[in-house]
Backbone as JSON Lines, residues from 0, in Angstrom:
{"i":0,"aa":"X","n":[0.84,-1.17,0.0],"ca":[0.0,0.0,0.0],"c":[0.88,1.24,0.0]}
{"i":1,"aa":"X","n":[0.54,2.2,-1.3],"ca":[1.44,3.51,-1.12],"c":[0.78,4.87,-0.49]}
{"i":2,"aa":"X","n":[1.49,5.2,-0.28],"ca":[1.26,6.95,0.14],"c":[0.48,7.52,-0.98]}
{"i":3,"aa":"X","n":[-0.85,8.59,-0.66],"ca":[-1.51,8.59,-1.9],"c":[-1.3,10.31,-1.84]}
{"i":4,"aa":"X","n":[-1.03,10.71,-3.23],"ca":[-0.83,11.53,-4.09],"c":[-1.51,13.07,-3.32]}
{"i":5,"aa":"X","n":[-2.89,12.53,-2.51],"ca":[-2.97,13.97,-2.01],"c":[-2.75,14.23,-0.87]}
{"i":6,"aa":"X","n":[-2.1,13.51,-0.21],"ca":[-1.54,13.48,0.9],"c":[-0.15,13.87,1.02]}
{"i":7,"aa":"X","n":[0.63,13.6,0.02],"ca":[2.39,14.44,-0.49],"c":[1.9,15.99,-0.51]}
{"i":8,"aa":"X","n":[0.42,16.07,-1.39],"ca":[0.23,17.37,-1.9],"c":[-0.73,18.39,-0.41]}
{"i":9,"aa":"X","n":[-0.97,17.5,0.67],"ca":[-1.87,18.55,1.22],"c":[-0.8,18.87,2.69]}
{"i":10,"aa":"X","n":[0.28,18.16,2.53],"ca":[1.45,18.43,3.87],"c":[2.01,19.38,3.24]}
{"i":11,"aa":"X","n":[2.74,19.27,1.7],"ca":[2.78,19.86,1.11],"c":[2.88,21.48,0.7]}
{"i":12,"aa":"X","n":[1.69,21.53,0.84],"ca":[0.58,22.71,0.4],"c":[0.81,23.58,2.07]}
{"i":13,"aa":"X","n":[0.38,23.0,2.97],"ca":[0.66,23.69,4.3],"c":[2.15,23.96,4.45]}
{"i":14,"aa":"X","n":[3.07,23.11,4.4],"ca":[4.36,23.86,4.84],"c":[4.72,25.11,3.97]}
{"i":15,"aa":"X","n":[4.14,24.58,3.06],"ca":[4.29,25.71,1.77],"c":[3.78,27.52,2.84]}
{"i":16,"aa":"X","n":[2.69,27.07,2.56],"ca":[1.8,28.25,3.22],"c":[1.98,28.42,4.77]}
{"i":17,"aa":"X","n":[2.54,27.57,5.44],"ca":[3.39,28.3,7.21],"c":[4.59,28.75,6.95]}
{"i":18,"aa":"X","n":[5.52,28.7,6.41],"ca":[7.04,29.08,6.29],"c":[7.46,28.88,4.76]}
{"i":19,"aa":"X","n":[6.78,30.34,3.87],"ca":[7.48,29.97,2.63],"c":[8.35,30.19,1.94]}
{"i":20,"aa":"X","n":[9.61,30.86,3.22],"ca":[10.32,31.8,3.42],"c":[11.84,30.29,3.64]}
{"i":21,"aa":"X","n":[11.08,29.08,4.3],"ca":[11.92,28.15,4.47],"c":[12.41,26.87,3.08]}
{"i":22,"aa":"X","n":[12.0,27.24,2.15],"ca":[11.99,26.43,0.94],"c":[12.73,27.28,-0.53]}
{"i":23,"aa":"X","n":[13.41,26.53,-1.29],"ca":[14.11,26.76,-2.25],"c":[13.71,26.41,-3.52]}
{"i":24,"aa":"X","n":[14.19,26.65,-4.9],"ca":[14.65,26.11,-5.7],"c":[15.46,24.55,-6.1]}
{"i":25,"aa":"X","n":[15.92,24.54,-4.9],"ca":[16.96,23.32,-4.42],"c":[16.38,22.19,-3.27]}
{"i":26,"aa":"X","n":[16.38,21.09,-4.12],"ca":[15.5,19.57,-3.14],"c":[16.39,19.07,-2.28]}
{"i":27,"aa":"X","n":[17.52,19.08,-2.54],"ca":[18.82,19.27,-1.14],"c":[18.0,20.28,0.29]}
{"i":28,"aa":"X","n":[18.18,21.75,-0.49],"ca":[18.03,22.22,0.87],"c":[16.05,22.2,1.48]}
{"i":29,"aa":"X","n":[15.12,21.58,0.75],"ca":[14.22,21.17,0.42],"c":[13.71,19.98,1.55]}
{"i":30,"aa":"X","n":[14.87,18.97,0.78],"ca":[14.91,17.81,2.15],"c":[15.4,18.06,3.55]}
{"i":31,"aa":"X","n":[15.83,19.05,3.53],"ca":[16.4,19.64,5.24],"c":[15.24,20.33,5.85]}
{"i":32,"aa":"X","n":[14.54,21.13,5.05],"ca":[13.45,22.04,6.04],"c":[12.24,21.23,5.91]}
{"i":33,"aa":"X","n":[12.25,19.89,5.49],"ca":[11.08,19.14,5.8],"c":[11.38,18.54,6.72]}
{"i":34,"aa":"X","n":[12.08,18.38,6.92],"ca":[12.78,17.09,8.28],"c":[12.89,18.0,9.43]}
{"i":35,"aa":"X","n":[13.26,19.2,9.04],"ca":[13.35,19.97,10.39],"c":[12.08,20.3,10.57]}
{"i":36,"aa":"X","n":[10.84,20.43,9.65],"ca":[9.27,20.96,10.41],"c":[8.74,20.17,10.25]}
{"i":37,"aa":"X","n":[8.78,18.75,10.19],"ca":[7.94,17.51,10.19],"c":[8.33,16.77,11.45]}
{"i":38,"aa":"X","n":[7.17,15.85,11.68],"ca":[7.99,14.49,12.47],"c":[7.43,12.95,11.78]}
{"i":39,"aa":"X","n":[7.82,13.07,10.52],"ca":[7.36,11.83,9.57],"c":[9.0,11.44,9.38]}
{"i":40,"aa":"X","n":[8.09,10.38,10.28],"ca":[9.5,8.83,10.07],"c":[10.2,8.34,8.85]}
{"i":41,"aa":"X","n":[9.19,8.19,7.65],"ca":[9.56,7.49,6.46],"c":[10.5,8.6,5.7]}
{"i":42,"aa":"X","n":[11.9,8.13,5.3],"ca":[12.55,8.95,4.7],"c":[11.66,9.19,3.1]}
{"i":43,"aa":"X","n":[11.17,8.62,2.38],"ca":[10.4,8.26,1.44],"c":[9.75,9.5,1.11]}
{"i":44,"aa":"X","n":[9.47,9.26,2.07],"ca":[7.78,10.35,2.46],"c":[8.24,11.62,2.4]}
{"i":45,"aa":"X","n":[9.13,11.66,3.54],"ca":[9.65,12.97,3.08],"c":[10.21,13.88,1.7]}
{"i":46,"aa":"X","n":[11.4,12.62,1.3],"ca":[11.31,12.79,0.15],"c":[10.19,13.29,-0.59]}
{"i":47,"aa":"X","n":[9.4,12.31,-1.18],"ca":[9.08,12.63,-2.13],"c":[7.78,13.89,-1.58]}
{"i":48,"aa":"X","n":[7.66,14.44,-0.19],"ca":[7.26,16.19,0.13],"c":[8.18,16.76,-0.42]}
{"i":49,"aa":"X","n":[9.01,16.82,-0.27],"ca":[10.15,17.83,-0.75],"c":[10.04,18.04,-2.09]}
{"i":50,"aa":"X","n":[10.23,17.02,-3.1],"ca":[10.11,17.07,-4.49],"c":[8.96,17.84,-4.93]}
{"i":51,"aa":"X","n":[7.84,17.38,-4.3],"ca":[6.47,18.1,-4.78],"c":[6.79,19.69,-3.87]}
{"i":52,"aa":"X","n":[7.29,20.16,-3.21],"ca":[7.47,21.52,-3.07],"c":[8.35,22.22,-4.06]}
{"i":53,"aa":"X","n":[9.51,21.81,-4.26],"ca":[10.87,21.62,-5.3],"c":[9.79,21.82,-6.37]}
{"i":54,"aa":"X","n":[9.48,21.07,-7.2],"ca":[8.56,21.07,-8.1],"c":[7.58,22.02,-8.73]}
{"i":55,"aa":"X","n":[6.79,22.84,-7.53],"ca":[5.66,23.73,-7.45],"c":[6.68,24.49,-7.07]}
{"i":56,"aa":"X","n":[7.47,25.1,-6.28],"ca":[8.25,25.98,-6.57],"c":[8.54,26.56,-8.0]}
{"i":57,"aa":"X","n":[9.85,25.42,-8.23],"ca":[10.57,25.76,-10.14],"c":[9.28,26.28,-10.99]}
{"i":58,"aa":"X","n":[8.24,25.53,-10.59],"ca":[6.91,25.65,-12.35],"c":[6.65,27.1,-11.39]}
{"i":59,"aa":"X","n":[6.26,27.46,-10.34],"ca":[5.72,28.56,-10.53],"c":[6.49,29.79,-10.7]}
{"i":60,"aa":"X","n":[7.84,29.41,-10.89],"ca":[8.6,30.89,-11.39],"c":[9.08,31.26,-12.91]}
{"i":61,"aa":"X","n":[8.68,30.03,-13.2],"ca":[8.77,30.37,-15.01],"c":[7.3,30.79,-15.78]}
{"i":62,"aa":"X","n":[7.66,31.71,-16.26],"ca":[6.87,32.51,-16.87],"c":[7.39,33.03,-18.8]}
């Protein structure tokens, strides 16, 4: 059983919108400020939060 899609997107979506001042361009420094404002065990998980912030970040600055 996997982690479902709106659940990456609705932890996501909140860290986004509490501290969006703590997130980059960069899934390096991406994977650090999830780990530091989460307490989700699965490295996975985290991961792949980070990516989907990483992600919605990059697309929303190209224009």
């Amino acid at each position: 059983m996997g982690i479902k899609p709106s659940y990456i997107k609705s932890i996501g979506n909140e860290l986004l919108a509490r501290h969006p001042e703590r997130f980059s361009r960069e899934f390096a420094q991406n994977q650090q400020a999830v780990a530091e404002g989460t307490i989700i065990d699965s490295k996975g998980v985290r991961n792949r939060i980070a990516g989907y912030i990483t992600r919605k970040i990059n697309t929303g600055k190209r224009s």
